[in-house]
LUMLUMDREN-2810 file (N, C-alpha, C; in Angstrom, 1 decimal):
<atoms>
<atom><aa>X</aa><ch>A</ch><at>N</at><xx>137.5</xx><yy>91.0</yy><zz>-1.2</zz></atom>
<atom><aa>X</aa><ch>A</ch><at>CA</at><xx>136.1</xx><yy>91.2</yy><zz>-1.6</zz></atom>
<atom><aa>X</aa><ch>A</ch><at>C</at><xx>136.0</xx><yy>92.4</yy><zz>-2.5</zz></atom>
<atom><aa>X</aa><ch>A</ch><at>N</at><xx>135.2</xx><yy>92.4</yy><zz>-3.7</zz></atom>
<atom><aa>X</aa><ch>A</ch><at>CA</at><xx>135.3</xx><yy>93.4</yy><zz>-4.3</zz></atom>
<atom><aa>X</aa><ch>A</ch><at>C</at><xx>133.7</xx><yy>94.3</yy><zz>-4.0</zz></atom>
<atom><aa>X</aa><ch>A</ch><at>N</at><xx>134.1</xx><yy>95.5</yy><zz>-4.6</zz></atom>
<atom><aa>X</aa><ch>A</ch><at>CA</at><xx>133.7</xx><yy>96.5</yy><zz>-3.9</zz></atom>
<atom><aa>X</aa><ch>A</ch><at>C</at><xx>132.8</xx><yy>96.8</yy><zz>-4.8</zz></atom>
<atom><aa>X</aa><ch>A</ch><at>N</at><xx>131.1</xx><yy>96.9</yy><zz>-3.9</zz></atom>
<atom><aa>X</aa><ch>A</ch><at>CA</at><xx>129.9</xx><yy>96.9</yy><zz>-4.7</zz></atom>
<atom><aa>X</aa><ch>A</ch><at>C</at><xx>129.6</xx><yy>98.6</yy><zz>-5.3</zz></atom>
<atom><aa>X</aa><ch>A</ch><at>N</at><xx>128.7</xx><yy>99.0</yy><zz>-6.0</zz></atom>
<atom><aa>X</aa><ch>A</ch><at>CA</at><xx>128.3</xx><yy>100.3</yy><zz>-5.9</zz></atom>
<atom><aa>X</aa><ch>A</ch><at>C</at><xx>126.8</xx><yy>100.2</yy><zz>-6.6</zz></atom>
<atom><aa>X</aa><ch>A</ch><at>N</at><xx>125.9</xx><yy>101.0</yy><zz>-5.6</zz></atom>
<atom><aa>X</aa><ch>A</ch><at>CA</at><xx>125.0</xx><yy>100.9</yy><zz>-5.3</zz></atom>
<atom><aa>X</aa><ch>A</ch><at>C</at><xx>124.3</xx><yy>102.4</yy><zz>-5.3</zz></atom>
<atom><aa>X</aa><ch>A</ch><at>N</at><xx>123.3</xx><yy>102.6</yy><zz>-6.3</zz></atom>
<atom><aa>X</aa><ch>A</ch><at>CA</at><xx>122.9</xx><yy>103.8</yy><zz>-6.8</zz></atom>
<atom><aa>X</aa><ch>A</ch><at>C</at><xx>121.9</xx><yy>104.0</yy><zz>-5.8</zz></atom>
<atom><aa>X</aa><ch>A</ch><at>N</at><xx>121.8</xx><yy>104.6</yy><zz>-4.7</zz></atom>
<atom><aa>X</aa><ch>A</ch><at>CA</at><xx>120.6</xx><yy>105.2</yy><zz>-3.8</zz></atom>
<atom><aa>X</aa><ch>A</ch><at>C</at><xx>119.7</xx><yy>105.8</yy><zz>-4.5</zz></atom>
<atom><aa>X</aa><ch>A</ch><at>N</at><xx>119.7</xx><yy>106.7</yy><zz>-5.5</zz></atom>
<atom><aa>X</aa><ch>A</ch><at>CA</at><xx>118.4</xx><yy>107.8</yy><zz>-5.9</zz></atom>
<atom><aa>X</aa><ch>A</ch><at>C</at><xx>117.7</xx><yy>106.6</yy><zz>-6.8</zz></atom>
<atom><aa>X</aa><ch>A</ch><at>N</at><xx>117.6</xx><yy>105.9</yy><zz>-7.2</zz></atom>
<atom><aa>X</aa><ch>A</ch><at>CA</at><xx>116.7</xx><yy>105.0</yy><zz>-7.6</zz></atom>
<atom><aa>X</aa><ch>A</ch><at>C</at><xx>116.9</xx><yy>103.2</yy><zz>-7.2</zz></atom>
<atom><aa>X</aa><ch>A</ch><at>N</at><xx>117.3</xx><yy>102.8</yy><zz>-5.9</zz></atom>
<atom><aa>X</aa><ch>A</ch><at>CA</at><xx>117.4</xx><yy>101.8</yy><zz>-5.1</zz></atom>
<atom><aa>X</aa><ch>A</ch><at>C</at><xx>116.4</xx><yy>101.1</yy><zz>-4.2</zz></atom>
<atom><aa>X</aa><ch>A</ch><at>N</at><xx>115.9</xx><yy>99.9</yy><zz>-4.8</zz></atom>
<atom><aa>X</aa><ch>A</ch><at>CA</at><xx>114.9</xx><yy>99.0</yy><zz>-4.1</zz></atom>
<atom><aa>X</aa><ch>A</ch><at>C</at><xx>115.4</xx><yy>98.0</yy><zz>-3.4</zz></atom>
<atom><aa>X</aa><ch>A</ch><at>N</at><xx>114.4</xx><yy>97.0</yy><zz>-3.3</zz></atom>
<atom><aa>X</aa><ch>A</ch><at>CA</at><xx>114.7</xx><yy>96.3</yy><zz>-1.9</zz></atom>
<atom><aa>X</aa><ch>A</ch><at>C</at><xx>115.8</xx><yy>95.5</yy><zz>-2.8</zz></atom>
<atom><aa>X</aa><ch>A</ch><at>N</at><xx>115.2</xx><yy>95.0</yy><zz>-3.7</zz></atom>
<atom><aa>X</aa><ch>A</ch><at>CA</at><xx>115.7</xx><yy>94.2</yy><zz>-4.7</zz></atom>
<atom><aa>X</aa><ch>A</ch><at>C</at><xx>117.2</xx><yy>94.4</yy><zz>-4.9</zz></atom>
<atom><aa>X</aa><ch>A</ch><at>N</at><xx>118.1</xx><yy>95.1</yy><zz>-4.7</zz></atom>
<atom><aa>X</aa><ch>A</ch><at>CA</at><xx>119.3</xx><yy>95.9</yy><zz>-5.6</zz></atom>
<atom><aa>X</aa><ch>A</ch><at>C</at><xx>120.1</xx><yy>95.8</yy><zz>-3.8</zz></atom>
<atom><aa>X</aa><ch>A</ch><at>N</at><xx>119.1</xx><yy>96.3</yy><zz>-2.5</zz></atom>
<atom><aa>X</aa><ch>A</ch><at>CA</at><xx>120.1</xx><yy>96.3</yy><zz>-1.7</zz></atom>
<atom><aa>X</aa><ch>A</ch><at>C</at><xx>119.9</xx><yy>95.0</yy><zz>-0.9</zz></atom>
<atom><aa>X</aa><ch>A</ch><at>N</at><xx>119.0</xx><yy>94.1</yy><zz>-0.8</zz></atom>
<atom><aa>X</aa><ch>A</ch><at>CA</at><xx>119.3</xx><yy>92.3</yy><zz>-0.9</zz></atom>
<atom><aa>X</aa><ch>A</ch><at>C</at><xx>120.5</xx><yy>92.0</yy><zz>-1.5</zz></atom>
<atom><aa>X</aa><ch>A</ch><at>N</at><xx>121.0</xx><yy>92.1</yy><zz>-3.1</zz></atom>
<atom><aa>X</aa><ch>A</ch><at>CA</at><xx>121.4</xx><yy>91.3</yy><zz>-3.4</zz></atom>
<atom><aa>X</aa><ch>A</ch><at>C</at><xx>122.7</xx><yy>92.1</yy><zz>-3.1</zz></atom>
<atom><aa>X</aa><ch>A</ch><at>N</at><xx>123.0</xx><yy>93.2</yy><zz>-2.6</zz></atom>
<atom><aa>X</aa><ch>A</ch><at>CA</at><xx>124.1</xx><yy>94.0</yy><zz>-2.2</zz></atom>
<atom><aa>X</aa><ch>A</ch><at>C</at><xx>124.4</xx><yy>93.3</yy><zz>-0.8</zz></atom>
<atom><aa>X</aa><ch>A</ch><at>N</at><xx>123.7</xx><yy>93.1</yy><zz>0.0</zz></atom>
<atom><aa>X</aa><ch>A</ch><at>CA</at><xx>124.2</xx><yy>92.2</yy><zz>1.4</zz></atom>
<atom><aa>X</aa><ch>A</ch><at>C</at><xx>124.5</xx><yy>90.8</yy><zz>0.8</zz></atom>
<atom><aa>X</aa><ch>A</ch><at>N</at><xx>123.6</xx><yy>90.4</yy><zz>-0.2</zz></atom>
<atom><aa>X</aa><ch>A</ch><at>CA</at><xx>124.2</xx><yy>88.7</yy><zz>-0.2</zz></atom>
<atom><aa>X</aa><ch>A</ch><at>C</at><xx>125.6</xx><yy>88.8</yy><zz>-0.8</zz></atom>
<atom><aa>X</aa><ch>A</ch><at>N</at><xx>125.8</xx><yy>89.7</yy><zz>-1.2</zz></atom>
<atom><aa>X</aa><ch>A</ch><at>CA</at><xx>127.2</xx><yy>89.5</yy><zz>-1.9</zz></atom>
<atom><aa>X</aa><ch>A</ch><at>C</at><xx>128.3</xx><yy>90.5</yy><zz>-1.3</zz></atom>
<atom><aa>X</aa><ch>A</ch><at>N</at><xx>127.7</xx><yy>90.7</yy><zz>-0.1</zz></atom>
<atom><aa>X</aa><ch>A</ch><at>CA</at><xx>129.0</xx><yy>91.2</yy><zz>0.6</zz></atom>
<atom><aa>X</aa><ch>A</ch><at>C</at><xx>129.4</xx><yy>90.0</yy><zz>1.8</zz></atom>
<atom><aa>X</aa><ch>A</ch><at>N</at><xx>128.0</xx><yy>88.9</yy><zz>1.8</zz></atom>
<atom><aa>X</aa><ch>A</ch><at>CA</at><xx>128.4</xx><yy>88.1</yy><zz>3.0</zz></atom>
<atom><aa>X</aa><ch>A</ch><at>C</at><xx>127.5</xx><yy>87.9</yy><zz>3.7</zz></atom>
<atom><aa>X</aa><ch>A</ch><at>N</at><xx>126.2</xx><yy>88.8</yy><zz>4.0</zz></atom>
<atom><aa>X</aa><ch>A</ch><at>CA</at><xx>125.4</xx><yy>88.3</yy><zz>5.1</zz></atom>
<atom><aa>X</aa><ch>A</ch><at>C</at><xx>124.7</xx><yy>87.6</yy><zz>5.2</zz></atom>
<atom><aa>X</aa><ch>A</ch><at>N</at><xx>124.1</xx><yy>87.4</yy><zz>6.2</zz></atom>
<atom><aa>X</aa><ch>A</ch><at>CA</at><xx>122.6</xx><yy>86.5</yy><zz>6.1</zz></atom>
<atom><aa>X</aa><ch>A</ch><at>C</at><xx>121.6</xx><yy>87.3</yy><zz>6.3</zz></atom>
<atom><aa>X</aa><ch>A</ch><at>N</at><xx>120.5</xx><yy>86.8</yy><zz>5.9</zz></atom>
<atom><aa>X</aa><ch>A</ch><at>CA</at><xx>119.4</xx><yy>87.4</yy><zz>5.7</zz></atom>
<atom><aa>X</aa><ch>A</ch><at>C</at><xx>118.2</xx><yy>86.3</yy><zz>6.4</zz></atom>
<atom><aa>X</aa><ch>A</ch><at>N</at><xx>117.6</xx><yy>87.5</yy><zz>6.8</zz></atom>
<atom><aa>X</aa><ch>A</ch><at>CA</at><xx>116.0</xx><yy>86.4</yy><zz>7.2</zz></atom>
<atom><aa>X</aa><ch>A</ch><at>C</at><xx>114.9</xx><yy>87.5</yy><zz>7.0</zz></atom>
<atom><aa>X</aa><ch>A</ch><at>N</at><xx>113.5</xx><yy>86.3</yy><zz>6.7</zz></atom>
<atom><aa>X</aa><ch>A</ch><at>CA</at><xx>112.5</xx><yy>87.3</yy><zz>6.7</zz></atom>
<atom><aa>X</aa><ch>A</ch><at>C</at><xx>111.5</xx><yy>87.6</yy><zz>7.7</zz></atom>
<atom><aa>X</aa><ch>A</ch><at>N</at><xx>111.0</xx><yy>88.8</yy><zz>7.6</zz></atom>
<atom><aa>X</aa><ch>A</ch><at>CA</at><xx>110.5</xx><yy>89.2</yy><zz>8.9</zz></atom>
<atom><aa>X</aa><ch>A</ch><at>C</at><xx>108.8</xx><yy>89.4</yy><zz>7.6</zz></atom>
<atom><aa>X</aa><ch>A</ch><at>N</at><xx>107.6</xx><yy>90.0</yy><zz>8.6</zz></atom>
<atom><aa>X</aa><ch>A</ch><at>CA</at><xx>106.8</xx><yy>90.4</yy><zz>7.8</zz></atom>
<atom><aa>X</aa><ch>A</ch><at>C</at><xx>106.4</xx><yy>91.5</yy><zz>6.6</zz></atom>
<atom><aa>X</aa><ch>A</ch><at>N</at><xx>107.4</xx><yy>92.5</yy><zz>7.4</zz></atom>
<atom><aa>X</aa><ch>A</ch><at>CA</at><xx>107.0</xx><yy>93.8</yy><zz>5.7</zz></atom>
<atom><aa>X</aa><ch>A</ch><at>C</at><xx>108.9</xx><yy>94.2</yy><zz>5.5</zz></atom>
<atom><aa>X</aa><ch>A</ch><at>N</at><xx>109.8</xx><yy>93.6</yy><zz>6.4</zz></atom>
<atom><aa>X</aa><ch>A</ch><at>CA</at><xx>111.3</xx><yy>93.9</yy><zz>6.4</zz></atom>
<atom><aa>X</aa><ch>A</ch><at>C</at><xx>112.3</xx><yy>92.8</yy><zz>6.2</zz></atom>
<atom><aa>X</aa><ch>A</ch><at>N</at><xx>113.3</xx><yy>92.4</yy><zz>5.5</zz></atom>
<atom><aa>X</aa><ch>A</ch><at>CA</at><xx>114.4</xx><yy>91.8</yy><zz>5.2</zz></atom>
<atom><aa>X</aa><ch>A</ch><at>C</at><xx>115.4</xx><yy>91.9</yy><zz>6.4</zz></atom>
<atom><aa>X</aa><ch>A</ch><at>N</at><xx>115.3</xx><yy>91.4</yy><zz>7.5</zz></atom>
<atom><aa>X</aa><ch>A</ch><at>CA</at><xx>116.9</xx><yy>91.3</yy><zz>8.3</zz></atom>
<atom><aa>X</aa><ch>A</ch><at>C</at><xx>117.9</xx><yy>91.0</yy><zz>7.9</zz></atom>
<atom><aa>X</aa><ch>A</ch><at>N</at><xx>118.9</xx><yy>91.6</yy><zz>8.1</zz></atom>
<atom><aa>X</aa><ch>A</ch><at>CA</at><xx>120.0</xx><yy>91.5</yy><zz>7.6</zz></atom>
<atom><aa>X</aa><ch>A</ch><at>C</at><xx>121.1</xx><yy>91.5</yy><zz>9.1</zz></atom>
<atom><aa>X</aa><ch>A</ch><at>N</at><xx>121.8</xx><yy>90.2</yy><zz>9.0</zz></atom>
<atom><aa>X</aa><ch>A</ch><at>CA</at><xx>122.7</xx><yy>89.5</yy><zz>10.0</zz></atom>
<atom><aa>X</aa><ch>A</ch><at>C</at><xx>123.8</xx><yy>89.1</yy><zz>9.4</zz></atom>
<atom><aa>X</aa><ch>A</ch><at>N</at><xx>124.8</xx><yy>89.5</yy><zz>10.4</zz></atom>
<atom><aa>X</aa><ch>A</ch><at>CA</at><xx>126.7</xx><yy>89.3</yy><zz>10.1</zz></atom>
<atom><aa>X</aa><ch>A</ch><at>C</at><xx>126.3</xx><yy>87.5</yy><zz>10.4</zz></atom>
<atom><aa>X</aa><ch>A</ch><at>N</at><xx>127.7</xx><yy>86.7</yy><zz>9.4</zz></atom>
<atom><aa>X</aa><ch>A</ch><at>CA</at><xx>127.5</xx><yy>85.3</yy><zz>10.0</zz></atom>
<atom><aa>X</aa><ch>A</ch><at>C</at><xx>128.1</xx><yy>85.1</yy><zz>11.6</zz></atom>
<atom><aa>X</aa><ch>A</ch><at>N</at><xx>127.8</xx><yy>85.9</yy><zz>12.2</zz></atom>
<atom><aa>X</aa><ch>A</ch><at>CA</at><xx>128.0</xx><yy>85.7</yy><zz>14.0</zz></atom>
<atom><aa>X</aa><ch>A</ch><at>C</at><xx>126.7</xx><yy>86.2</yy><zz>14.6</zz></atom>
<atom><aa>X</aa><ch>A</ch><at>N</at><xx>125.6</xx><yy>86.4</yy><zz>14.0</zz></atom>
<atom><aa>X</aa><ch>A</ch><at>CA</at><xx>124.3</xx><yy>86.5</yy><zz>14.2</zz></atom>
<atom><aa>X</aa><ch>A</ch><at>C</at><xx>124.1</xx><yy>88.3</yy><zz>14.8</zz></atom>
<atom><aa>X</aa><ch>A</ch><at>N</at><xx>124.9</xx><yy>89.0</yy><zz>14.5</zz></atom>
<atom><aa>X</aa><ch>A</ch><at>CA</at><xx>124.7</xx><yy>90.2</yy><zz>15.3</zz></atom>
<atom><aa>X</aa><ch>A</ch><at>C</at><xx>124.3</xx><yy>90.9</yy><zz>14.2</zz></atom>
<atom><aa>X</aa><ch>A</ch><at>N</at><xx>123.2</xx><yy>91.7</yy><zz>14.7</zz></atom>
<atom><aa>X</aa><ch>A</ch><at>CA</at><xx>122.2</xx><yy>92.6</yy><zz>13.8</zz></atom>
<atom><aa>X</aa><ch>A</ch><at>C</at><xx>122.8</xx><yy>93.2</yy><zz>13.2</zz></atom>
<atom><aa>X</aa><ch>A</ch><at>N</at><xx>122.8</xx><yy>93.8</yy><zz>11.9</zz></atom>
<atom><aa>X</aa><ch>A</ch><at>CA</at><xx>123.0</xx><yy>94.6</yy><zz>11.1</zz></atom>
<atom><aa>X</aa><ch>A</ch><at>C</at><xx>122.0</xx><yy>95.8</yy><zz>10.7</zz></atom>
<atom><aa>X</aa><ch>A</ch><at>N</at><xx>121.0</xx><yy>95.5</yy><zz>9.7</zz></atom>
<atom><aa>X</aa><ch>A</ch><at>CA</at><xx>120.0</xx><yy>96.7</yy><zz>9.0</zz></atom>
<atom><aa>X</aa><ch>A</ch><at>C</at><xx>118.9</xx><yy>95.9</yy><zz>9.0</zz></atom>
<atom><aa>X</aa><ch>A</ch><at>N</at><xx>117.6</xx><yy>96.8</yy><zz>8.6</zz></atom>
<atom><aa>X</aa><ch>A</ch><at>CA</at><xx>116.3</xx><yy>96.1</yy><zz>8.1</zz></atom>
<atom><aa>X</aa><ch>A</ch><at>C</at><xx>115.9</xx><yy>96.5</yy><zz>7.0</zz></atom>
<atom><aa>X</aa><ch>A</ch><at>N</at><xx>115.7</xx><yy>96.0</yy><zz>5.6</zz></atom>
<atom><aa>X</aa><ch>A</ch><at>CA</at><xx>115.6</xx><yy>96.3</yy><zz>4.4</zz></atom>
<atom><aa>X</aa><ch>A</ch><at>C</at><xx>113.9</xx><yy>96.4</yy><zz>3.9</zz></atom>
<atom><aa>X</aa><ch>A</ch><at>N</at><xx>112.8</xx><yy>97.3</yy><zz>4.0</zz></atom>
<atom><aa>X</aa><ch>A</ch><at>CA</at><xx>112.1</xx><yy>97.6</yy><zz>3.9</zz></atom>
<atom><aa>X</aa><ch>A</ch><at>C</at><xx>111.5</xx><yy>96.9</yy><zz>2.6</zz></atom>
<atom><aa>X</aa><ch>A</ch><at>N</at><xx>110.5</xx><yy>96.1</yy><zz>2.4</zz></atom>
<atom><aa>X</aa><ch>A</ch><at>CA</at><xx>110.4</xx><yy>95.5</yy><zz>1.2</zz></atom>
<atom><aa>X</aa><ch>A</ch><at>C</at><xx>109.2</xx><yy>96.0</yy><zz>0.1</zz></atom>
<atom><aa>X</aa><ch>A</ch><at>N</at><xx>110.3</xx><yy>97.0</yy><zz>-0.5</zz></atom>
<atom><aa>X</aa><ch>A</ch><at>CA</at><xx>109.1</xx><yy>98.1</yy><zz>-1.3</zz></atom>
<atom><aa>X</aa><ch>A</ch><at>C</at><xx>110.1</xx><yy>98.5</yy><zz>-2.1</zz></atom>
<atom><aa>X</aa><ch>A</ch><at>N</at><xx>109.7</xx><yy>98.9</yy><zz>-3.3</zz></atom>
<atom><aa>X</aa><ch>A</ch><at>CA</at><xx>110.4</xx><yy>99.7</yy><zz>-4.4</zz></atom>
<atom><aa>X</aa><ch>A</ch><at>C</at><xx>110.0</xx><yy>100.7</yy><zz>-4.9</zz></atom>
<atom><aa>X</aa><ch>A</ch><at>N</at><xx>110.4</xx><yy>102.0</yy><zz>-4.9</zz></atom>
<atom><aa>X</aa><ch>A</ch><at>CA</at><xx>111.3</xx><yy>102.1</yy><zz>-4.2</zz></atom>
<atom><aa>X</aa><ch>A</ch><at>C</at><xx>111.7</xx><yy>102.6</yy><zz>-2.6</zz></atom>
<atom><aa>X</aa><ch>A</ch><at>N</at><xx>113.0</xx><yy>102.4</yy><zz>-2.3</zz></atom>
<atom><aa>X</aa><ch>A</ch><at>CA</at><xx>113.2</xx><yy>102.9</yy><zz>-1.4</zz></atom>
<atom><aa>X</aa><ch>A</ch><at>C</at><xx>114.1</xx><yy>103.8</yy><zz>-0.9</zz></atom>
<atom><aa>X</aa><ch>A</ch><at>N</at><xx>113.4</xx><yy>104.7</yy><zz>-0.1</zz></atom>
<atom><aa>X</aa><ch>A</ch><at>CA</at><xx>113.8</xx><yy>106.6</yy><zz>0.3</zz></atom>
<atom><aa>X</aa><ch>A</ch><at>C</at><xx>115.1</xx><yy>106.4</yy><zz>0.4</zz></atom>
<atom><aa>X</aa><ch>A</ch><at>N</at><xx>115.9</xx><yy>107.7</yy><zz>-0.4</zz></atom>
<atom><aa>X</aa><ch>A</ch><at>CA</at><xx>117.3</xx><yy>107.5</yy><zz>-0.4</zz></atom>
<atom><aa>X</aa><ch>A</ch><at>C</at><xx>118.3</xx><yy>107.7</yy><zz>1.2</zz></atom>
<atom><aa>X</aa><ch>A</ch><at>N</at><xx>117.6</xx><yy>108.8</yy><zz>1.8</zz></atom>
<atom><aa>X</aa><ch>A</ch><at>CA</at><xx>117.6</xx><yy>108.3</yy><zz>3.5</zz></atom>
<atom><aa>X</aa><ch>A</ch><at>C</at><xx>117.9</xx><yy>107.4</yy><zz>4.0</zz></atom>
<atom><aa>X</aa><ch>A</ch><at>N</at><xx>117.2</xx><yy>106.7</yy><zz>3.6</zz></atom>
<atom><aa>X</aa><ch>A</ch><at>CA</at><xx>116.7</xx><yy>105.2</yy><zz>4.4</zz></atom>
<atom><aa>X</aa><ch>A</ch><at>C</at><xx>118.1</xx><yy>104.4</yy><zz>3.4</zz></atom>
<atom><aa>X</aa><ch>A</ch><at>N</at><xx>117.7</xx><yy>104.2</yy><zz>2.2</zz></atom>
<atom><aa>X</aa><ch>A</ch><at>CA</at><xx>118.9</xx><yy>103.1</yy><zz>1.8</zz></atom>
<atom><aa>X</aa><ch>A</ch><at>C</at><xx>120.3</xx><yy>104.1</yy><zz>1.9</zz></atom>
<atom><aa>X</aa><ch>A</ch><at>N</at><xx>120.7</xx><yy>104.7</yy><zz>2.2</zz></atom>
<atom><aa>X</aa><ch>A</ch><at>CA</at><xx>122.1</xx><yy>105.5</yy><zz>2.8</zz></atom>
<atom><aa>X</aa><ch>A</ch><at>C</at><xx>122.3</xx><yy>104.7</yy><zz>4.0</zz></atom>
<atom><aa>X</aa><ch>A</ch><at>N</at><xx>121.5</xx><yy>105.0</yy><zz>5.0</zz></atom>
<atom><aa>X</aa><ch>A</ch><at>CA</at><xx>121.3</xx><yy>104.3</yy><zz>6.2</zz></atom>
<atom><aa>X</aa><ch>A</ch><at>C</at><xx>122.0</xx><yy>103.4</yy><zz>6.2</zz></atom>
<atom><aa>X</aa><ch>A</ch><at>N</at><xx>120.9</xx><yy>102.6</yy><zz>5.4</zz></atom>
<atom><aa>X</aa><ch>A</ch><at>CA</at><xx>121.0</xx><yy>100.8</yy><zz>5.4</zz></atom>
<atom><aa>X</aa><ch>A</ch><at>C</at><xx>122.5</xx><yy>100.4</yy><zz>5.1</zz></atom>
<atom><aa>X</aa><ch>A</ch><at>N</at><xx>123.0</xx><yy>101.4</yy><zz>4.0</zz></atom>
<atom><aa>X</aa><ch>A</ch><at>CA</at><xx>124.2</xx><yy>101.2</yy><zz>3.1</zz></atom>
<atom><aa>X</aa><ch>A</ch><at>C</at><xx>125.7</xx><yy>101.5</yy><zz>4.4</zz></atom>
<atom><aa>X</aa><ch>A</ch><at>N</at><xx>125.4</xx><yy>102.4</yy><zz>4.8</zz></atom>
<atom><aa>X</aa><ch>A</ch><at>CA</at><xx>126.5</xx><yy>102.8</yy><zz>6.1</zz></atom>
<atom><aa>X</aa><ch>A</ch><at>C</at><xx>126.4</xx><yy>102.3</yy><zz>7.1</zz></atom>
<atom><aa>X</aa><ch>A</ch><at>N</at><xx>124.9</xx><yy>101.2</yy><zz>7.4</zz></atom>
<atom><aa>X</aa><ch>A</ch><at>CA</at><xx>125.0</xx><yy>100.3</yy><zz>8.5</zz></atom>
<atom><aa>X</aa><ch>A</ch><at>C</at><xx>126.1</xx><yy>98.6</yy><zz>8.4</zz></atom>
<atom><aa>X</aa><ch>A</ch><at>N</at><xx>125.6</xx><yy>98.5</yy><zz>6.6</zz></atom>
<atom><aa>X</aa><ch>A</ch><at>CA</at><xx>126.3</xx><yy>97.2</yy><zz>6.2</zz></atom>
<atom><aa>X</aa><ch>A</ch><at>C</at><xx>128.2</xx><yy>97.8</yy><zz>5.8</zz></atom>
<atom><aa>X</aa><ch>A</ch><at>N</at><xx>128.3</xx><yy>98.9</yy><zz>5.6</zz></atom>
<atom><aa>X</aa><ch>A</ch><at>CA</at><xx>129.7</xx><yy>98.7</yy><zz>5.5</zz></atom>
<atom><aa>X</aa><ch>A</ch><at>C</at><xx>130.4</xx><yy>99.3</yy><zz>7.1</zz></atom>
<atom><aa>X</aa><ch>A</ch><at>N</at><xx>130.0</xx><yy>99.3</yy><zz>7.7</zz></atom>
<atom><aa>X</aa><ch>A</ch><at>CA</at><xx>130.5</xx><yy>99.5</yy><zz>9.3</zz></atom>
<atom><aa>X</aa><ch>A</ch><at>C</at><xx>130.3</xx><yy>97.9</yy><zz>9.6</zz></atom>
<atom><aa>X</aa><ch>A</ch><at>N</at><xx>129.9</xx><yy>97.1</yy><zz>9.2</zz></atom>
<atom><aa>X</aa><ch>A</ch><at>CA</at><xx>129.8</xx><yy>95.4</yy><zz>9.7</zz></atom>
<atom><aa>X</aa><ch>A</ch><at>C</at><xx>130.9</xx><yy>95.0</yy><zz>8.6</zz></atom>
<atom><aa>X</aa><ch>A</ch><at>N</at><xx>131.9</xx><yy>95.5</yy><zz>7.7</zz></atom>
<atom><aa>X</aa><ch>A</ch><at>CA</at><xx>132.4</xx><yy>95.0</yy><zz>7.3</zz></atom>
<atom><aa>X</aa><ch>A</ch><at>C</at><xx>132.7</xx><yy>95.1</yy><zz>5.6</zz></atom>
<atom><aa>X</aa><ch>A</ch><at>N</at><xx>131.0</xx><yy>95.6</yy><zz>4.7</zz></atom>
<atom><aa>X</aa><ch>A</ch><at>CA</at><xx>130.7</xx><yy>95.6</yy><zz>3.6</zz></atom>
<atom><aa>X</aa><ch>A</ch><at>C</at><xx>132.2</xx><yy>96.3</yy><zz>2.6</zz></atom>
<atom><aa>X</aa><ch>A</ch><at>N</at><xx>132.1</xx><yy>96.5</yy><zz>1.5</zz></atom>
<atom><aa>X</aa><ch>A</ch><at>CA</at><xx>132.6</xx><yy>97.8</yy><zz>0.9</zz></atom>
<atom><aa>X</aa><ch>A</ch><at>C</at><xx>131.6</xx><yy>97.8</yy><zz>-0.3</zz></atom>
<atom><aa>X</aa><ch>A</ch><at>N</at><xx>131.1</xx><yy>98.7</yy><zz>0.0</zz></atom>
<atom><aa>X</aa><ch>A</ch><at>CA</at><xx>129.7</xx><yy>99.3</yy><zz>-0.4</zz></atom>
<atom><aa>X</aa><ch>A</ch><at>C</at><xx>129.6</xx><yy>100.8</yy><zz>-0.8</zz></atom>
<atom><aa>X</aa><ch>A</ch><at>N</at><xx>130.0</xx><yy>101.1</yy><zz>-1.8</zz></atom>
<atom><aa>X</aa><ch>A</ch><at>CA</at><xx>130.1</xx><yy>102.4</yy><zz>-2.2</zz></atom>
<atom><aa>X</aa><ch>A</ch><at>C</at><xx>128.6</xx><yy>103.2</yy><zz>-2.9</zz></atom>
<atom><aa>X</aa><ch>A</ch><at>N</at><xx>128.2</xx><yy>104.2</yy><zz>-2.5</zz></atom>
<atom><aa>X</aa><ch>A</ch><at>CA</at><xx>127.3</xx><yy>105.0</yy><zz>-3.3</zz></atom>
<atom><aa>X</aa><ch>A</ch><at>C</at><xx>127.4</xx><yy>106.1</yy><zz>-4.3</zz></atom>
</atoms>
């Protein structure tokens, strides 16, 4: 798999979606959040659906998805 990189100081929902679909996950939608699930259904992150989003938060998200597997660099 090749290895994404993903700019946090200006990162929306939009940029870290397409960073899970192309590391592998699945996704479902919830009401104001993006779930993000390994294909063995075990939780991963919840992607806040707003742009932008706090670099905190998408760090988070980003060191949640590559502990499931990702290689997801910031």
């Amino acid at each position: 798999m090749k290895a994404l990189r993903v700019n946090i100081a200006d990162c929306g929902h939009k940029k870290l979606v397409a960073a899970a679909v192309t590391s592998g996950f699945v996704l479902f939608d919830g009401n104001k959040h993006t779930k993000v699930k390994t294909s063995e259904d075990i939780f991963v992150a919840m992607i806040p659906r707003h742009e932008p989003i706090n670099k905190h938060t998408a760090r988070g998200i980003v060191k949640a998805m590559n502990e499931h597997g990702a290689k997801i660099s910031t």
